[in-house]
C-alpha positions in Angstrom: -2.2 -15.3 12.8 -4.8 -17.2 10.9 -3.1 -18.2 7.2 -5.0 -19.1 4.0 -3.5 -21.8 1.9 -3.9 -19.9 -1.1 -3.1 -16.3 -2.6 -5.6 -16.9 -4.7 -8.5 -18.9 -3.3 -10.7 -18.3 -0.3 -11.1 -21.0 2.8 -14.5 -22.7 3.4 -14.5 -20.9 7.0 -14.0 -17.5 5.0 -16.9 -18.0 2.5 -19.0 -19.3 4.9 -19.7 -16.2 6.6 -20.9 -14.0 3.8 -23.9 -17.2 3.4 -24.7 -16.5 6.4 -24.9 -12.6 6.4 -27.1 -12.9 3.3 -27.7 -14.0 -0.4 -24.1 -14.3 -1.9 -25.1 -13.3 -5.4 -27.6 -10.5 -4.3 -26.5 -7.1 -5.9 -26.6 -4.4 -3.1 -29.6 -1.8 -4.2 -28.0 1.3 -2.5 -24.7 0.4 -4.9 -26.9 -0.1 -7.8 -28.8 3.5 -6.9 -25.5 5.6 -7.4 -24.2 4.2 -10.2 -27.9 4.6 -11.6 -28.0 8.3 -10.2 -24.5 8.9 -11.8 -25.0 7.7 -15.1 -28.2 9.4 -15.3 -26.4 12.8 -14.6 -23.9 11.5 -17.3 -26.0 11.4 -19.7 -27.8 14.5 -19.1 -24.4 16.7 -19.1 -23.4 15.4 -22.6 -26.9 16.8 -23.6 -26.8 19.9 -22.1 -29.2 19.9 -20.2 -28.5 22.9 -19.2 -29.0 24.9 -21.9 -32.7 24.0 -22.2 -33.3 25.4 -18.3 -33.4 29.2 -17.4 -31.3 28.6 -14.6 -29.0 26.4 -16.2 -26.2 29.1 -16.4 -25.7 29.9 -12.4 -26.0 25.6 -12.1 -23.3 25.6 -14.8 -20.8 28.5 -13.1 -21.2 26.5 -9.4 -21.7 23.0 -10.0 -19.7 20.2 -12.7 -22.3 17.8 -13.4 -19.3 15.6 -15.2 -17.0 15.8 -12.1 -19.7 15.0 -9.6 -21.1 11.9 -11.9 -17.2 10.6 -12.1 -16.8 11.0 -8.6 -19.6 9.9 -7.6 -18.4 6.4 -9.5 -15.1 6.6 -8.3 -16.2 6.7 -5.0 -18.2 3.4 -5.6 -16.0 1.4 -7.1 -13.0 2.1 -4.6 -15.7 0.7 -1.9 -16.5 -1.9 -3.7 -13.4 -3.2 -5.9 -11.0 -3.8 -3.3 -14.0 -5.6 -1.4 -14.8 -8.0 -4.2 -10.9 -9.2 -4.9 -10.5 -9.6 -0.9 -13.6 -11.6 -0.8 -12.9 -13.7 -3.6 -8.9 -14.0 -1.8 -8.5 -15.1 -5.7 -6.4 -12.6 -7.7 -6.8 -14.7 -11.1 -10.4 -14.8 -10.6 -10.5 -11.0 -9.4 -8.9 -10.4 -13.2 -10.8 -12.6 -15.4 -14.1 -11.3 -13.8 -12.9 -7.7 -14.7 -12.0 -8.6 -17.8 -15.3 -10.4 -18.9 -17.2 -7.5 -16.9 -15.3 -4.8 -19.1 -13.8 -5.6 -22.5 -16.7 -7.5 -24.2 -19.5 -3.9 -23.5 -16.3 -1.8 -24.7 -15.4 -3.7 -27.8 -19.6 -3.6 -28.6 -19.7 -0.7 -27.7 -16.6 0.2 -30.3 -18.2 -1.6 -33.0 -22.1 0.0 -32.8 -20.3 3.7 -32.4 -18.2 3.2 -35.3 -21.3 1.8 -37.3 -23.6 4.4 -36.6 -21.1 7.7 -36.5 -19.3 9.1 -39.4 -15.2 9.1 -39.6 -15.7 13.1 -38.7 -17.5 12.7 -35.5 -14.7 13.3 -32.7 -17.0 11.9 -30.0 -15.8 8.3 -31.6 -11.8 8.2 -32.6 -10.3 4.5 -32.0 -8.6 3.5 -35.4 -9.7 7.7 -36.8 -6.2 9.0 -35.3 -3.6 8.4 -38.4 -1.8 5.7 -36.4 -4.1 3.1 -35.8 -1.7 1.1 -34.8 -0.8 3.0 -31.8 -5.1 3.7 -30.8 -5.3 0.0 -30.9 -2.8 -1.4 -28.6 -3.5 1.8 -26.2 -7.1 1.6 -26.1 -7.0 -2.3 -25.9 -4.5 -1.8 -22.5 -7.2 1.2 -21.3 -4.3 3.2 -20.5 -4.7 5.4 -23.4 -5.7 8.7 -21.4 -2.0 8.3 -19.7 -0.1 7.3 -23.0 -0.7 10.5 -24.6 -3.4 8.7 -27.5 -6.7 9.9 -28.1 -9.2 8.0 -26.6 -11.3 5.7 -28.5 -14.4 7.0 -27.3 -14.4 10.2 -25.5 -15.6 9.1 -22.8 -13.6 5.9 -21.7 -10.4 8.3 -20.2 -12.4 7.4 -16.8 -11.3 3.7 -17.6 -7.5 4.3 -17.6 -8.0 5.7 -13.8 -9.8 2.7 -13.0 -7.6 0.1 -14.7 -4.7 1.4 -12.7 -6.8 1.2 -9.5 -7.0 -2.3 -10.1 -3.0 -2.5 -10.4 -2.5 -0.7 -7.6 -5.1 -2.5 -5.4 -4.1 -6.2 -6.9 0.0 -5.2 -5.8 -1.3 -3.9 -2.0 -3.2 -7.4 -1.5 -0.2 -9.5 -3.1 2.2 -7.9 -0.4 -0.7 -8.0 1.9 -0.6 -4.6 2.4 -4.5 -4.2 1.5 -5.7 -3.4 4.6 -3.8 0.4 5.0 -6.4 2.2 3.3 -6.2 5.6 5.2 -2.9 5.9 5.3 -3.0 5.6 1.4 -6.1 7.6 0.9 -4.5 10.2 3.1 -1.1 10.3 1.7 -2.5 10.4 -1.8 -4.6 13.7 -1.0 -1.7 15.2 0.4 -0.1 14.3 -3.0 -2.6 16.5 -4.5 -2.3 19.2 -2.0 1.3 19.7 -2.5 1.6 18.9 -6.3 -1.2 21.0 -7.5 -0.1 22.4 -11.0 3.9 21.8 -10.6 4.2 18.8 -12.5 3.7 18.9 -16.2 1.4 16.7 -18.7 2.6 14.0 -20.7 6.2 14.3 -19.7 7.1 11.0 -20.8 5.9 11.6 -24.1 7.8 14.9 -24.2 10.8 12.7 -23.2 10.9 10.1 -25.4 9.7 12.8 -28.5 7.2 9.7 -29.7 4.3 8.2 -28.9 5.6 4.6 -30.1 8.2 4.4 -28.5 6.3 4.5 -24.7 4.1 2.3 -26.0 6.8 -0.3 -27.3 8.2 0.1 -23.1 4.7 0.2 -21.5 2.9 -2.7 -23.6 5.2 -5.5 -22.9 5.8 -4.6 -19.2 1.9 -4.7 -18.8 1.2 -7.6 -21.0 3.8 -9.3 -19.0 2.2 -8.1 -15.7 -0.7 -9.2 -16.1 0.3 -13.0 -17.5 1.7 -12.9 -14.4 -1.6 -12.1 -11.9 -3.5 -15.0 -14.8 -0.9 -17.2 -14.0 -2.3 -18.5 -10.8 1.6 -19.3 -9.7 1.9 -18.0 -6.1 5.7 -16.3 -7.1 4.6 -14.9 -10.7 1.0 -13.1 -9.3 3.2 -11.5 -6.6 5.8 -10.6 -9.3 3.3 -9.4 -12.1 1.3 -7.4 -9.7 4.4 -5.7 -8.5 4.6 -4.7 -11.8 1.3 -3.6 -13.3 1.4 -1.4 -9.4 4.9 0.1 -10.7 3.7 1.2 -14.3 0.6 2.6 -13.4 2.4 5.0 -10.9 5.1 5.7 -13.1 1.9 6.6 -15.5 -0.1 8.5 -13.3 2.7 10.9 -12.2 4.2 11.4 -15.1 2.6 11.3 -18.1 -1.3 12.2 -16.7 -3.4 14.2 -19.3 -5.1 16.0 -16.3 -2.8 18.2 -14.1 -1.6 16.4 -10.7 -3.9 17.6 -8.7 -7.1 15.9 -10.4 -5.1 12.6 -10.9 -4.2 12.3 -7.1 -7.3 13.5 -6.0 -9.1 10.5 -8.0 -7.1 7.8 -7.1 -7.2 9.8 -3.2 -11.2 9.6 -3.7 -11.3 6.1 -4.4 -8.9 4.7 -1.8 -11.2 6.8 0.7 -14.2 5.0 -0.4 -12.4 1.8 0.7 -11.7 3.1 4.2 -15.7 3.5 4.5 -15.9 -0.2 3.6 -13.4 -1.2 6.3 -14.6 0.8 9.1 -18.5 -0.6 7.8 -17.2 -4.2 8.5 -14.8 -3.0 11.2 -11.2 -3.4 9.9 -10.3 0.2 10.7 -11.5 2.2 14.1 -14.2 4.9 13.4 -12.4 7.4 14.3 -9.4 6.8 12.3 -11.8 6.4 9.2 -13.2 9.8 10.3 -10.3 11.5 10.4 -8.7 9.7 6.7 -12.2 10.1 4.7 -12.6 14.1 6.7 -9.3 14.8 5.4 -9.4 13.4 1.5 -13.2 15.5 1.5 -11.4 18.8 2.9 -8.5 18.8 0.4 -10.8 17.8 -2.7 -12.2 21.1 -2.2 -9.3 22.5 -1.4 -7.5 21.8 -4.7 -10.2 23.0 -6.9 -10.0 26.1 -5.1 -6.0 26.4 -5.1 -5.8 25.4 -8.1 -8.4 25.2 -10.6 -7.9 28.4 -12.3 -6.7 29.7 -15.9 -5.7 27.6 -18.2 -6.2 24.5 -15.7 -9.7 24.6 -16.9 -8.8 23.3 -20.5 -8.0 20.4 -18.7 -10.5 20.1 -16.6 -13.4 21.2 -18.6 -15.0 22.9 -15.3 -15.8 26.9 -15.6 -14.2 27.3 -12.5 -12.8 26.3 -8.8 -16.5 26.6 -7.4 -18.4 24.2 -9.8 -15.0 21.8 -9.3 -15.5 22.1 -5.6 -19.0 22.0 -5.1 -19.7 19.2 -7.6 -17.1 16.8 -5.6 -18.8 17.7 -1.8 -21.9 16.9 -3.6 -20.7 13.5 -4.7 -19.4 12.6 -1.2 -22.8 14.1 0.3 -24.9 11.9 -1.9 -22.9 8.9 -1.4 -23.2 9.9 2.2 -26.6 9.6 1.9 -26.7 6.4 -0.2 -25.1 4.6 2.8 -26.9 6.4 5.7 -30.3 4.0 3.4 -28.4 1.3 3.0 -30.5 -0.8 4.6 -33.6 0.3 3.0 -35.2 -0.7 -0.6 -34.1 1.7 -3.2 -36.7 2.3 -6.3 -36.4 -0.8 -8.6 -36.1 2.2 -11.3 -33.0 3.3 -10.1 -31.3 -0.1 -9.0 -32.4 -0.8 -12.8 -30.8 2.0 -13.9 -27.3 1.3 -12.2 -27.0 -2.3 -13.9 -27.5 -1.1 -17.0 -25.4 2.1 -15.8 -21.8 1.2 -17.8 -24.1 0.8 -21.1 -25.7 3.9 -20.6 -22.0 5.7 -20.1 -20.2 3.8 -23.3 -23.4 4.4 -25.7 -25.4 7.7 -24.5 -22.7 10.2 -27.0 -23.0 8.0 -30.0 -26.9 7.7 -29.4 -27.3 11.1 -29.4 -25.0 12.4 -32.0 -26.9 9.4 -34.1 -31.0 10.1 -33.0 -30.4 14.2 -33.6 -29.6 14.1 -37.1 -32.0 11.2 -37.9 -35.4 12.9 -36.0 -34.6 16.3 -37.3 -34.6 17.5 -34.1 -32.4 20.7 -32.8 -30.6 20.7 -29.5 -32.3 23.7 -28.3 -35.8 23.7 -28.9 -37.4 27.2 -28.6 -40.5 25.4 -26.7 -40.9 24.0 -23.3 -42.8 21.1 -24.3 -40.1 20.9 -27.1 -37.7 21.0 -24.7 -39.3 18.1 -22.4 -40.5 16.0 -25.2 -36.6 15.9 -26.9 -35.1 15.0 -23.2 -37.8 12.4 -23.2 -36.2 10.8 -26.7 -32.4 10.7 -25.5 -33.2 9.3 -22.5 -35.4 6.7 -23.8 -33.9 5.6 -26.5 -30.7 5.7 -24.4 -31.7 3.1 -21.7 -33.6 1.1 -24.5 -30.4 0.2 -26.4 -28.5 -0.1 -23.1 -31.0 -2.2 -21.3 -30.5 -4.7 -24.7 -26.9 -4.5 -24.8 -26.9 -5.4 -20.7 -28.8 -8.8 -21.3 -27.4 -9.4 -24.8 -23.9 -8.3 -24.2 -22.7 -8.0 -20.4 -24.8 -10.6 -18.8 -24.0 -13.4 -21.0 -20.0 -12.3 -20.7 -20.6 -12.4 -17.3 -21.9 -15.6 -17.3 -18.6 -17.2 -19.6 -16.3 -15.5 -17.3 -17.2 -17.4 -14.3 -17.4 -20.5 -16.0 -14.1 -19.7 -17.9 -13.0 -18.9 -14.2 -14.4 -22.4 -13.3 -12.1 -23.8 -15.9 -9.2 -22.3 -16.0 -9.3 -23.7 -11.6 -10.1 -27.1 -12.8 -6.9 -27.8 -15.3 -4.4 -25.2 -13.7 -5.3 -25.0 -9.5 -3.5 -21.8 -8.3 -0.5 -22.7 -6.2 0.2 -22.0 -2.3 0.4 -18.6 -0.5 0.5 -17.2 2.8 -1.8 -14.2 3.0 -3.8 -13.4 6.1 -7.0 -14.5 5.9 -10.0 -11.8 6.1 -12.2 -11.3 8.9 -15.2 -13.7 9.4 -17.5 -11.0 9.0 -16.3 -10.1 5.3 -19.8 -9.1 4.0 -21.9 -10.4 1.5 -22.0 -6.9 -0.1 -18.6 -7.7 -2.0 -20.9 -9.6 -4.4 -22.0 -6.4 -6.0 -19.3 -6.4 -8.6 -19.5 -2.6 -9.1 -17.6 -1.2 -12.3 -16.2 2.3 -12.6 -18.0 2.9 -16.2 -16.9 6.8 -16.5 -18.6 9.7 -16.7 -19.2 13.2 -17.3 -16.3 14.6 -19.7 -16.2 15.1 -23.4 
């Protein structure tokens, strides 16, 4: 077996082949089409759309706009995320580009919601719970959603499932165990299956009768964690990914604000968008893949039906197990889709669109709950070209401010990470460690750092 010198550097032979397959830095235009085509549907489901078509009833009773735009990025990110941290064979430089992709949007995003919307508007709550203290330090981990604190925006629950992803990938490719993506995907959705509704919300919480005092176990443990992955010391990354992988399971199954069967099912989806990367770039049989990715589809359905009923819905926010169920089949078949084209040119509009797409999910609430008040405007006009012409506004002004915050915000953070990335290598090198080596024909496509930015909930 081929070994790589480092755990967290990749060989000349390894990054040679994704020059060859293509333009390293190019972003991959089906990728950016989704996430363009999901943040749109975002958008449109905090306005309510559907209240402003005559059919928007029998749409709403069969089909969750919010669940299929969150899947639908779910799906993206867990074939992408993995991807980019294998390709870069670099775990420090995996977390310092997550960390300059995510944090500097969110914290702008923070400080232009909290400018523009009044102390009673719920859509915006970090440092508006009575213990600021506690929405800080929760919201700054982006674990919030599984510590039992409001979230600072209602939207950015989606980012705890996504943060944890990254623990949980980061501790598989540390014990190089990366590479068993349908068993995981599989086992997970059987988690779901068999969990359903038994286990309780927020049990830790219950537990320990106090917010705090999780936070006062949780915060160190994670800070400490992830020192370790930024340490760029071979025995410390393995160590601090170990765990970051422990807390966020202890999280997810114990103290979830969604029932078990939503939680497993998201972190089921997102391994099974992995297994369609690997059997792409042929690290795992087609028929294996098949069978893992067949399975997770058939028991995301399942679940809504078994279980999204009654009370359930409070937490899920859907009106019922058919618009759960359809809405995630609907996010699988347009993904589906999205990678049948692959290799064709997507509309410039919609690739667009999905670069701006985690702007347009942290700022389309507080745009509108700012731009109604200030134009006058109702959210039900009576008239059709009413109707058309205030649509028109949101979504206008929406990509507007997002298209400025991408160049003015996230691209130039972006930009700093890598070169803090750059020097961070230069004074500290990482240290030695045997992991196997990826296969030469690791694509270029892991360049497309996509993001999980959310969705659909309020």
């Amino acid at each position: 077996m081929k070994l790589i010198p480092q755990l967290t550097r990749r060989t000349s032979e390894a990054s040679a082949a994704p020059k060859a397959a293509g333009a390293p830095a190019a972003r991959l235009g089906w990728l950016d089409a989704l996430r363009g085509i999901a943040a749109l549907v975002v958008a449109l489901h905090h306005f309510d759309v559907l209240r402003m078509l005559p059919f928007g009833g029998a749409i709403w009773r069969n089909f969750d706009m919010g669940l299929f735009g969150v899947m639908l990025f779910f799906i993206v990110s867990g074939y992408i995320i993995p991807a980019s941290l294998e390709r870069r064979g670099d775990v420090r430089a995996f977390w310092i580009g997550r960390i300059f992709r995510i944090y500097p949007a969110l914290i702008a995003a923070f400080v232009l919601s909290m400018m523009m919307l009044p102390d009673g508007d719920g859509s915006v709550a970090l440092l508006r719970t009575g213990d600021n203290l506690a929405s800080l330090v929760a919201n700054g981990l982006m674990l919030q959603d599984l510590l039992g604190v409001i979230n600072g925006m209602n939207v950015t629950w989606t980012l705890c499932y996504e943060m944890v992803f990254y623990f949980l990938v980061t501790a598989l490719f540390t014990r190089g165990l990366h590479r068993h993506s349908g068993p995981i995907s599989v086992g997970l959705a059987g988690v779901a299956l068999l969990a359903g509704t038994a286990v309780g919300t927020h049990i830790l919480n219950t537990e320990l009768g106090s917010t705090r005092k999780l936070l006062l176990i949780v915060t160190p443990l994670v800070l400490a964690g992830l020192a370790g992955v930024l340490s760029g010391n071979r025995r410390l990354t393995g160590a601090g990914a170990l765990l970051l992988g422990a807390v966020g399971l202890v999280l997810v199954t114990l103290n979830s604000r969604a029932p078990a069967f939503e939680t497993w099912m998201i972190f089921a989806t997102m391994f099974a968008g992995t297994v369609v990367y690997r059997a792409q770039h042929g690290q795992l049989a087609r028929i294996p893949a098949l069978l893992a990715c067949g399975f997770v589809i058939v028991a995301g359905a399942l679940v809504g039906r078994l279980y999204n009923h009654g009370a359930v819905l409070d937490l899920t926010w859907s009106s019922g197990w058919k618009a759960w169920s359809v809405a995630y089949l609907a996010a699988w078949a347009l993904f589906g889709v999205g990678f049948l084209l692959r290799e064709r040119r997507f509309p410039k509009v919609l690739t667009w669109l999905g670069a701006i797409s985690f702007s347009v999910y942290l700022l389309h609430i507080p745009l509108l709950r700012t731009i109604e008040p200030l134009l006058g405007i109702p959210p039900q006009p009576s008239s059709t070209l009413g109707k058309i012409a205030w649509t028109a506004i949101f979504l206008g002004v929406v990509v507007a401010v997002s298209h400025l915050m991408y160049r003015l915000v996230e691209m130039p953070m972006q930009r700093l990470g890598r070169r803090v990335q750059k020097a961070v290598e230069r004074r500290r090198p990482v240290s030695p460690a045997p992991v196997p080596a990826p296969r030469s024909g690791a694509p270029a496509e892991a360049e497309a750092e996509a993001t999980l930015t959310g969705a659909g909930r309020t």
